[in-house]
VOGU-3710 file (C-alpha; in Angstrom, 3 decimals, decimal comma):
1> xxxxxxxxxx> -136,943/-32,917/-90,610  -138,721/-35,311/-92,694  -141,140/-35,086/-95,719  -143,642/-36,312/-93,507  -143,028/-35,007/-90,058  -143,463/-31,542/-91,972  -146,636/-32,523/-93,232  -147,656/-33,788/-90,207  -146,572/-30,440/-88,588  -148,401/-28,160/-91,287
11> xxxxxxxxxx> -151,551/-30,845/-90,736  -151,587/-30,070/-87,173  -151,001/-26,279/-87,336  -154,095/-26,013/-90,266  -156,753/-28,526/-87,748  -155,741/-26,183/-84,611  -156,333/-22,551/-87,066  -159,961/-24,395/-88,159  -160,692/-25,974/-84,579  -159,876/-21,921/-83,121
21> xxxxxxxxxx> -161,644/-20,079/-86,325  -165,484/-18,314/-85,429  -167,859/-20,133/-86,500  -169,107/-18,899/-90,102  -165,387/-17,228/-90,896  -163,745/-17,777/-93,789  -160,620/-16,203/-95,527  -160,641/-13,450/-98,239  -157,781/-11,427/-99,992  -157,057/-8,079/-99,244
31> xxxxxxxxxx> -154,632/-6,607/-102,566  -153,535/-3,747/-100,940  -151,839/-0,554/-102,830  -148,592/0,122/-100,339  -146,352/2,919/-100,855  -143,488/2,901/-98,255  -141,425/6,579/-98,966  -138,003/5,439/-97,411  -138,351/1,998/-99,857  -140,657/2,562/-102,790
41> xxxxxxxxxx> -139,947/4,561/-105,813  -143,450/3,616/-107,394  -146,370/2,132/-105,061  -147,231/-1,670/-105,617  -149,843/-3,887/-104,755  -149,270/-6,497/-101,817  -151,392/-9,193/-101,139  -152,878/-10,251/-97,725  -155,236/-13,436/-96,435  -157,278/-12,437/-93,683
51> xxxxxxxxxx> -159,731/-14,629/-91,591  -163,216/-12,484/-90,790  -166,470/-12,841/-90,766  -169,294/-11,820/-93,266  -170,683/-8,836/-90,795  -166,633/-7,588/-90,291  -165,677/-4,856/-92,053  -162,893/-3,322/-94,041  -161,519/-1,483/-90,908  -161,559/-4,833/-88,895
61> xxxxxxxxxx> -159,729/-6,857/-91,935  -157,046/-3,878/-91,844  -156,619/-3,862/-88,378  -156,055/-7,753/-88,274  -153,343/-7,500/-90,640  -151,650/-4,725/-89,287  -151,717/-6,481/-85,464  -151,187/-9,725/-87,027  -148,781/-10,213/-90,485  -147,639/-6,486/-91,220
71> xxxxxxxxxx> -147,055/-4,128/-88,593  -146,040/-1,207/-91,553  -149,293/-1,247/-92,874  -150,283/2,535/-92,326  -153,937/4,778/-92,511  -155,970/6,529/-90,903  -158,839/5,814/-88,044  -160,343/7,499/-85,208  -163,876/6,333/-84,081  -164,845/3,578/-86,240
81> xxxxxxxxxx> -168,550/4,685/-85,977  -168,446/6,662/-89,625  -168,390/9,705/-88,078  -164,597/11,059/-87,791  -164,440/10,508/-91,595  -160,702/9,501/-91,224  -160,724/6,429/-93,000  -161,802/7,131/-96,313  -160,216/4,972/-99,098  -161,094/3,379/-102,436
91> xxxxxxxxxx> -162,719/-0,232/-101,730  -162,781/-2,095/-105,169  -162,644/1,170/-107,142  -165,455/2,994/-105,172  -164,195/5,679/-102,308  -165,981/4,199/-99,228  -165,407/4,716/-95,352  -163,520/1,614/-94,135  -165,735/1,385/-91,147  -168,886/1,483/-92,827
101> xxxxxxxxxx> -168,275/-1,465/-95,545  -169,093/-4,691/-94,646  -167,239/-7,644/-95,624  -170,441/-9,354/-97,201  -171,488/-6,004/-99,369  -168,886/-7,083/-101,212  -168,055/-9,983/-103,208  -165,522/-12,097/-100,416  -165,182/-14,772/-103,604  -162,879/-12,580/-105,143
111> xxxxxxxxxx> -160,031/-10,166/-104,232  -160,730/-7,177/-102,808  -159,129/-4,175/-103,634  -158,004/-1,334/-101,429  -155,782/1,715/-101,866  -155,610/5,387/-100,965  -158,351/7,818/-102,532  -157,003/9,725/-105,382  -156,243/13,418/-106,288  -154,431/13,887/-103,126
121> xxxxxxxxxx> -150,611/13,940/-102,194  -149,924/10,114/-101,538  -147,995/10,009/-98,045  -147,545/6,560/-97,327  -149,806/3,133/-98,108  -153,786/4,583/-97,373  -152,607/7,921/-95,995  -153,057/11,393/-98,193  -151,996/14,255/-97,304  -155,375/16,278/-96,615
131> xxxxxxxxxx> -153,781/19,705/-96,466  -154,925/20,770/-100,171  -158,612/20,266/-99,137  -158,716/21,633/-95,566  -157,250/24,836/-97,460  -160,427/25,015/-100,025  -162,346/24,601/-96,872  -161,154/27,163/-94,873  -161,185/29,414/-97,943  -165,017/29,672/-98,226
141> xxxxxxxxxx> -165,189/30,666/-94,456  -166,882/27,852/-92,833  -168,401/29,557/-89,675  -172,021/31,572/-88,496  -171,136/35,360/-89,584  -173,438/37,736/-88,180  -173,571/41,236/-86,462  -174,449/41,953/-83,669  -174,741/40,760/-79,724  -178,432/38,940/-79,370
151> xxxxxxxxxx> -179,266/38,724/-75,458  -180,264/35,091/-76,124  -179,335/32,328/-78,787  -180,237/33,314/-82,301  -183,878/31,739/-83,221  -184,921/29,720/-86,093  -188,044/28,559/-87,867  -188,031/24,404/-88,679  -188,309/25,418/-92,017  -185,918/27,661/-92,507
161> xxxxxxxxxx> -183,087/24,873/-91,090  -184,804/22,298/-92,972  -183,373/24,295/-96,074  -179,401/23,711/-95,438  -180,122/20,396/-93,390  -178,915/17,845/-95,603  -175,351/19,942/-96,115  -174,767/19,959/-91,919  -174,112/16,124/-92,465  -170,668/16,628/-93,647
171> xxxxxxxxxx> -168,174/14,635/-92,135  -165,098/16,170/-93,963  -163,937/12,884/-95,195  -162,979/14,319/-98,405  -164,783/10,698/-99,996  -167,057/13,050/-102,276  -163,818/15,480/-103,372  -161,613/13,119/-104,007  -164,058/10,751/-105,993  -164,468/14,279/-108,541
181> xxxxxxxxxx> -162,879/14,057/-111,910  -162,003/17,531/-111,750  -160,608/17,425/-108,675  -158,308/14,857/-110,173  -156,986/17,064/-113,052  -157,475/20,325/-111,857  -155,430/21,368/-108,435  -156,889/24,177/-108,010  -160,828/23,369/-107,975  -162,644/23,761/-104,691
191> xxxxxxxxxx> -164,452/20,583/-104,705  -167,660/19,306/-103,912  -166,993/19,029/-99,835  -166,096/22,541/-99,879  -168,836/24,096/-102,155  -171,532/21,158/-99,656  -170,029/23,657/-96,777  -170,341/26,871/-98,436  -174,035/25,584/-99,002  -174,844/25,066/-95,411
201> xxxxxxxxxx> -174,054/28,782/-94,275  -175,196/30,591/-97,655  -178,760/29,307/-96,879  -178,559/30,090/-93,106  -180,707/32,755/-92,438  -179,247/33,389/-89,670  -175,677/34,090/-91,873  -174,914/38,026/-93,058  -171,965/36,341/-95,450  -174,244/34,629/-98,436
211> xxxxxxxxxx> -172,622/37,100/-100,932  -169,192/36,928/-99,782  -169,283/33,091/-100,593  -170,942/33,251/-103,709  -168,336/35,535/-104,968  -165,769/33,361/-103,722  -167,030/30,242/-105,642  -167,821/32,320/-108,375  -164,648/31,705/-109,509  -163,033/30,118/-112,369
221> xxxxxxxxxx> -162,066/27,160/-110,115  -165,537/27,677/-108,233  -169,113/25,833/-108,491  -168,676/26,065/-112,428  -165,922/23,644/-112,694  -168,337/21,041/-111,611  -169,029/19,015/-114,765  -172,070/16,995/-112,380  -171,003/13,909/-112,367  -172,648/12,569/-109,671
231> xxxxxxxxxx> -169,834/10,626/-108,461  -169,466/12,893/-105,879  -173,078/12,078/-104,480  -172,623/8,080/-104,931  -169,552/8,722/-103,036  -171,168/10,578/-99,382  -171,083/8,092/-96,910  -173,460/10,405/-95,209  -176,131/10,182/-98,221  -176,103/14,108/-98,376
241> xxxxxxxxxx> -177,269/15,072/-102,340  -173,489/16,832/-103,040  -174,829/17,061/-106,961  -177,832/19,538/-106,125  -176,426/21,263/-103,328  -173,800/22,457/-105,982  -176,547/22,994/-108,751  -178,196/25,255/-105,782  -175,374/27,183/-104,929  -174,908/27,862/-108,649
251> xxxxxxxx> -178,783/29,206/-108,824  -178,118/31,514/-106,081  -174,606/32,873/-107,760  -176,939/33,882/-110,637  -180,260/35,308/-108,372  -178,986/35,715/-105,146  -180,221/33,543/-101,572  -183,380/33,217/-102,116
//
């Protein structure tokens, strides 16, 4: 084929991708940290041009290339509504829910970053291997322990749920955990998701288990390996204040539920 006929033919192919692109859509650059076991020794950064609009977000730029230029490209998702928590990954250094960032929060003028939240057992591409923090979770006994059969439901005062209502909000997304420091260095530290959890039965009133709990977390690897950060905090996609439910749960190691 000629120099010109394949000009003509790239011409043609470019005028039918802008005649068939949304209105307002433009292309941005997803770098994208991939780790393929069966290929890679080391992961390594792929890049990938995407078409999407400003109000897309991560999740939709993912799923486009996956459908569209790389079926390999592997992570998590569930119900794309921020509420599974399954999609939790580092966006341009900051551990974010890929369904809750939107394309224009970001800067679309420039690269944007993605790769697989850290501390965690690296499985393949955006996937971690969340067994290490499901154990520190189950370990502090996340469930209502009380005595007892009660004829009816067990009753409680507004005020008394508005004291552990910010720590029901957890999501289990492991975004606050895995943006820790400590968590990073230390395998053996609960973490901030699993101390938020503690938090939300030791100040249940309706809970007979504060003490067990607290003795659990006080623990070497407990609340007072938290070094408070805050990046756990800046890191809840939820907005739930990780930082002082941990400084809380340390008060009531040393005095006791109030």
């Amino acid at each position: 084929m000629s120099t010109i006929t394949v000009e003509a033919a790239q011409g043609s192919a470019l005028e039918s991708e802008m005649e068939e692109a949304p209105p307002g859509s433009f292309v941005v650059t997803l770098i994208i940290r991939r780790f393929i076991p069966e290929l890679d020794e080391e992961p390594r950064w792929q890049d990938f041009d995407v078409r999407v609009l400003p109000t897309d977000r991560i999740l939709d730029a993912l799923h486009k290339i996956k459908w569209e230029q790389d079926g390999s490209l592997t992570f998590r998702r569930s119900c794309a509504h921020g509420i599974c928590g399954s999609d939790a990954m580092r966006i341009n250094g900051r551990n974010r829910l890929a369904c809750k960032t939107l394309i224009k929060d970001l800067d679309p003028s420039q690269p944007i970053y993605v790769e697989a939240i850290k501390g965690l057992p690296l499985e393949k591409d955006l996937i971690v291997d969340m067994e290490p923090f499901f154990e520190s979770y189950r370990q502090i006994q996340p469930f209502l322990q009380a005595s007892g059969s009660p004829v009816r439901e067990r009753t409680q005062t507004v005020a008394a749920r508005e004291r552990f209502d910010d720590t029901t909000k957890c999501i289990l997304c492991a975004a606050c955990t895995s943006s820790c420091p400590v968590f990073w260095t230390d395998g053996q530290y609960f973490g901030p998701a699993a101390i938020v959890n503690a938090h939300r039965f030791i100040f249940d009133d309706r809970d007979e288990a504060a003490q067990v709990r607290l003795d659990i977390l006080n623990d070497k690897e407990g609340v007072w390996r938290c070094r408070t950060t805050f990046n756990c905090s800046e890191a809840c996609p939820r907005g739930i204040e990780v930082t002082k439910a941990i400084a809380e749960v340390k008060q009531a190691v040393l005095r006791g539920r109030p």
